[in-house]
C-alpha positions, 0 to 999 in steps of 0.5 A, spaced: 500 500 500 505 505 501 508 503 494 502 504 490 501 511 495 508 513 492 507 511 486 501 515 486 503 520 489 509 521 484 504 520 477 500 526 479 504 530 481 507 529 475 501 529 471 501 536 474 508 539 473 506 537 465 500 541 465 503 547 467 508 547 462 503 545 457 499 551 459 504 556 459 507 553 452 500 555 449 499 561 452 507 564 450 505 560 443 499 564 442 502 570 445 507 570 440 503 569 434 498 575 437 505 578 435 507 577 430 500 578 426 500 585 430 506 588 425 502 586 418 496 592 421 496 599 419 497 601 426 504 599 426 510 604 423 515 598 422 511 593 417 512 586 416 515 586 410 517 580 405 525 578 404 526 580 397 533 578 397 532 571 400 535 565 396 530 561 400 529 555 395 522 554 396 520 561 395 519 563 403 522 570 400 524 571 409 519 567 411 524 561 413 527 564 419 520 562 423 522 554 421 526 553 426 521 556 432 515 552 427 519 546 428 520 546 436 514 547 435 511 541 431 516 537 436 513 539 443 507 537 440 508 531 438 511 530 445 505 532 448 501 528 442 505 522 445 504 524 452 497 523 452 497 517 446 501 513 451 495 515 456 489 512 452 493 505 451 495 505 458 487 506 461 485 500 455 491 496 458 488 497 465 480 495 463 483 490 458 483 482 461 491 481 459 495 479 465 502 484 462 503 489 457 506 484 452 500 480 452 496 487 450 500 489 445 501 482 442 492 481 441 490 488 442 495 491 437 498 486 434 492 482 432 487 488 433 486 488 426 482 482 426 475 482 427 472 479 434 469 473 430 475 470 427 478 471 433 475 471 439 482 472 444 482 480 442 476 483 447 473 487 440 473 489 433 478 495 431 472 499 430 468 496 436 468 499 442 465 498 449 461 503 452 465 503 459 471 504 454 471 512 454 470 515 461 472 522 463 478 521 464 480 518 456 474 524 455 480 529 458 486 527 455 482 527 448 480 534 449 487 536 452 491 533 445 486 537 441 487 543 444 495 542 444 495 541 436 490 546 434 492 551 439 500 550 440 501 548 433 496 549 428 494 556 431 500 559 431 503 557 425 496 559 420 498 565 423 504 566 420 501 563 414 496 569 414 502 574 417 506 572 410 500 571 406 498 580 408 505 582 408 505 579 401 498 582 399 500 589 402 508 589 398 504 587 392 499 594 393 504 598 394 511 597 392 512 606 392 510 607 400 515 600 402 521 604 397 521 596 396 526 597 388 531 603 392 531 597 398 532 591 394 535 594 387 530 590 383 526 592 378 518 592 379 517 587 375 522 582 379 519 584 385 512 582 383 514 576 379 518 574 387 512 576 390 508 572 385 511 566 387 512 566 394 510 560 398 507 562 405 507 556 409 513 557 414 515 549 414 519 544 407 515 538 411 510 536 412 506 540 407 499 541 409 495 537 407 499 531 409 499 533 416 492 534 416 492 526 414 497 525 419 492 529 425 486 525 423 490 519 423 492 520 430 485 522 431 482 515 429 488 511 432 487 515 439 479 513 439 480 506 436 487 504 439 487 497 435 489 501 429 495 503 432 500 499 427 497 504 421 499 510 424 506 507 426 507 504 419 504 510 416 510 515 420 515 508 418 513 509 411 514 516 410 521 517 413 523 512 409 521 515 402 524 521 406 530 519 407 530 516 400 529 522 397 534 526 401 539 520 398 537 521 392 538 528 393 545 528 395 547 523 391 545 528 385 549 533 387 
């Protein structure tokens, strides 16, 4: 008893120390976008302006030098993404009749794509859930993983793309009053076919429209957890193509 008193005791607390972090990494993250957006308005002396010196290779024309600061961010999301996955597998395992944590990976994981009629070791279906399965708690961590994409990840980084979309719209509209030609020694001409071409989303990868195949993946899988491997097999397929593809790249040059 005073073990599991310890063990407790140290879970919560830690559950705790994790939710303050997280908290202040939203509230700094949503903060900094508030920022940055801020400087893309009329009421500012000192606009957000476009690079039009960059030799970025996608055409982020400055805008580059928030990907470090978006890619921190996608890792500190994934971190809590993991944190709270972990959570969902851990409250199936402990409602589960497995006796180890290997038994449950090796029939619910493993096997989890099978249906229940042909296998009747698995307690469902992938797709089949039990009514007692999604309780408050699994309730708490779900919103809790919803609120970490959409406000310390996807919130910021629209910002940024909106902040590079209007300073663009804006230097397009008036080249005149930003003096863009005497600043940069290009010609209108160049600066609009620069402009013209500019990519606003701050990251190389993931595109898009990929993480948002990868967001509602993990949604799926975190709510249906027997379908797990698929979203381990689609992140091992897409870093393998990566990987091959900066090889390739390499070997090129």
């Amino acid at each position: 008893m005073a073990g599991a008193r310890v063990f407790g005791f140290v879970a919560f607390t830690a559950q705790g120390c994790v939710a303050s972090v997280f908290i202040i990494f939203v509230t700094v993250m949503l903060a900094f976008g508030s920022w940055i957006f801020h400087f893309t308005s009329n009421r500012v002396t000192e606009e957000l302006v476009p690079d039009l010196k960059s030799t970025d290779p996608g055409h982020r024309n400055g805008f580059e030098r928030f990907e470090p600061l978006v890619v921190n961010l996608l890792f500190a999301s994934l971190f809590f993404f993991g944190t709270f996955f972990l959570t969902r597998l851990d409250s199936a395992f402990v409602r589960s009749p497995h006796p180890n944590i290997f038994d449950f990976a090796a029939k619910d994981l493993g096997q989890g794509f099978i249906s229940r009629d042909t296998n009747q070791k698995i307690p469902h279906g992938p797709l089949e859930l039990s009514g007692e399965e999604i309780g408050y708690s699994i309730m708490a961590v779900g919103s809790a993983m919803g609120i970490t994409l959409f406000m310390a990840f996807l919130v910021p980084s629209f910002i940024l793309w909106r902040s590079a979309q209007i300073s663009c719209s804006r230097a397009s509209a008036d080249l005149s009053r930003l003096q863009l030609p005497q600043s940069t020694g290009l010609t209108e001409a160049e600066i609009r076919a620069k402009l013209k071409d500019m990519t606003f989303w701050p990251l190389k990868y993931p595109r898009p429209a990929e993480l948002t195949l990868f967001l509602l993946l993990g949604g799926a899988c975190f709510v249906y957890y027997n379908l797990t491997l698929f979203l381990i097999g689609a992140c091992i397929a897409r870093a393998t193509f990566l990987f091959l593809g900066i090889a390739v790249g390499n070997r090129r040059r």
